[in-house]
C-alpha positions in Angstrom: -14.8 -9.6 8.0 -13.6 -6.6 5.7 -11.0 -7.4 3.2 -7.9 -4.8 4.8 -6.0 -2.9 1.9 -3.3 -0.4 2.5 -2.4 2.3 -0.3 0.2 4.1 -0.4 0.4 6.8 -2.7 1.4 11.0 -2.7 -0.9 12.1 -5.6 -4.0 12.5 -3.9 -6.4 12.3 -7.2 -4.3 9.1 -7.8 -4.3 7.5 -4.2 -8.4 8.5 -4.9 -8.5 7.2 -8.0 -7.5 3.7 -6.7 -9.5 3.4 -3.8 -12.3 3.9 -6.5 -10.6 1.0 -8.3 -10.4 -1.2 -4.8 -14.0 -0.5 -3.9 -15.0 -1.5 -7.7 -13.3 -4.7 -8.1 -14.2 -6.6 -5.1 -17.7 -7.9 -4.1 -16.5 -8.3 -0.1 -16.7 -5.8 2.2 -13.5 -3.4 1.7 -11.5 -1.6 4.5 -9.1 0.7 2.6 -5.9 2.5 4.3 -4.6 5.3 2.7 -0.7 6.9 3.1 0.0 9.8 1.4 4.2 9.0 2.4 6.2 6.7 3.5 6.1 7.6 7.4 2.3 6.9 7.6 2.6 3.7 5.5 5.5 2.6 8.1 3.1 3.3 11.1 0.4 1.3 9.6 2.1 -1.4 9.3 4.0 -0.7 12.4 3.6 -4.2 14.6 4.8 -5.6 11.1 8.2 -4.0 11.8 8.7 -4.4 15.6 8.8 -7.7 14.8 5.1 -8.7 16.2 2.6 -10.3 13.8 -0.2 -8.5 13.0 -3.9 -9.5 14.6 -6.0 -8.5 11.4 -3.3 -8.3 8.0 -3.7 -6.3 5.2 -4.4 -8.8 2.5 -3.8 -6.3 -0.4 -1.3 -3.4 -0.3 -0.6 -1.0 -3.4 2.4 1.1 -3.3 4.1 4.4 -5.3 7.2 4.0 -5.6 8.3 7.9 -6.1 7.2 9.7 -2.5 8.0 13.0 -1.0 10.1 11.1 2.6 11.2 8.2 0.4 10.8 5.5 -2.6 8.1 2.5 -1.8 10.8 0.3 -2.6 11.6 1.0 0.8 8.2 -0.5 2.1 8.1 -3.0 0.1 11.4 -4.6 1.6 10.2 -4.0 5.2 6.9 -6.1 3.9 8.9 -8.8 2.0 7.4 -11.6 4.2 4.1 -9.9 5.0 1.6 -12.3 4.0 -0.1 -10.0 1.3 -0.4 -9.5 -2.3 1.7 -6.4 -3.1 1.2 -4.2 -6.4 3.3 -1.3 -7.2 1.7 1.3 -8.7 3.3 4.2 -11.1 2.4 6.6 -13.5 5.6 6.2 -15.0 5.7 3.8 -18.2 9.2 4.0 -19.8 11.4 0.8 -19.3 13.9 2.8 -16.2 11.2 2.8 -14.0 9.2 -0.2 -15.0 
């Protein structure tokens, strides 16, 4: 069965540029997500949020935190007990953002 990841991310040469990562770093089969915004990420994980437990879990989900509908903080608290390893992502690097 294919490893599940969900990315979310607004810059599309970044949101590329991380599924080129994904695809690169794992040996097992890879089904990558993307979300461009916060809306689409929230109806991927949608069962999640009603409350139902997923059938098939993303095991790995990276999220932006800056996004045009929202701030992936956002996500992340909706996925707070979502049983997959969450990595935020940013192209930011000074210590406010970090």
């Amino acid at each position: 069965m294919a490893v599940k990841v969900l990315i979310l991310e607004d810059n599309p040469v970044a949101r590329s540029f991380l599924c080129r990562v994904v695809r690169e770093s794992f040996s097992d089969a890879i089904l990558i997500t993307e979300a461009g915004d916060l809306e689409t990420a929230r109806r991927h994980v949608g069962k999640l949020i009603e409350g139902q437990a997923p059938v098939d879990p993303f095991k790995l989900v990276l999220v932006d935190l800056e996004l045009p509908d929202g701030n992936g903080m956002e996500l992340l608290e909706l996925l707070a007990h979502y049983p997959a390893t969450k990595i935020v992502t940013t192209l930011y690097s000074d210590d406010d953002h970090l």
